[in-house]
C-alpha positions as CSV (number, residue, x, y, z in Angstrom):
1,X,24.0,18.9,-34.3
2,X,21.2,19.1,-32.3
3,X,18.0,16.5,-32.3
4,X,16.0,18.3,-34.3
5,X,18.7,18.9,-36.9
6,X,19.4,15.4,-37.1
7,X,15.2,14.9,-37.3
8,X,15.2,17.0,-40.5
9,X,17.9,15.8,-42.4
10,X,16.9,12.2,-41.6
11,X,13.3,13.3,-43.2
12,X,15.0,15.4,-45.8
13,X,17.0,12.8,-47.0
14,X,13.8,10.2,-46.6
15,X,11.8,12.6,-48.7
16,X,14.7,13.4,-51.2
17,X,14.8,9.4,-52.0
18,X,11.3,9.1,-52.3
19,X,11.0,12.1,-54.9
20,X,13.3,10.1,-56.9
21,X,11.6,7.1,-57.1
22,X,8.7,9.1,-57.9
23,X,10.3,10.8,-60.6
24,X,11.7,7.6,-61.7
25,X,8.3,6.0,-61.9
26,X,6.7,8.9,-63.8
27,X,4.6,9.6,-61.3
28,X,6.1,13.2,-61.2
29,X,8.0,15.4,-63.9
30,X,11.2,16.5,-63.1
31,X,9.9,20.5,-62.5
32,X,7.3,18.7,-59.7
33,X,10.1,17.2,-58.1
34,X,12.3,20.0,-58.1
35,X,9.4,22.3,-56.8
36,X,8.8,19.8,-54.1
37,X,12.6,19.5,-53.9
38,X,12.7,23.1,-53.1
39,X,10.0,23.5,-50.4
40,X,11.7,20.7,-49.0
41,X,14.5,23.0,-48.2
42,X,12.8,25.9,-47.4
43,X,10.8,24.1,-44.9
44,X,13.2,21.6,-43.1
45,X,16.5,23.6,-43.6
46,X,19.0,20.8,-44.0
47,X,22.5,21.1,-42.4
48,X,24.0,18.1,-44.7
């Protein structure tokens, strides 16, 4: 795994745990956070 592998699933997963606290707190629906969720992906292209 390369360094910047390892820098985007580190911010992946910090940004996955965050949505979910969101979500939790209604500060988001679930569609927002799997919208988010998925531009997440597309953008950082986790290896985990």
């Amino acid at each position: 795994m390369t360094r910047s592998e390892l820098t985007d699933n580190l911010t992946f997963v910090s940004a996955v745990q965050m949505l979910r606290h969101l979500t939790e707190d209604n500060v988001l629906t679930e569609a927002e956070a799997e919208k988010v969720r998925a531009e997440l992906v597309r953008r950082l292209r986790p290896t985990i």
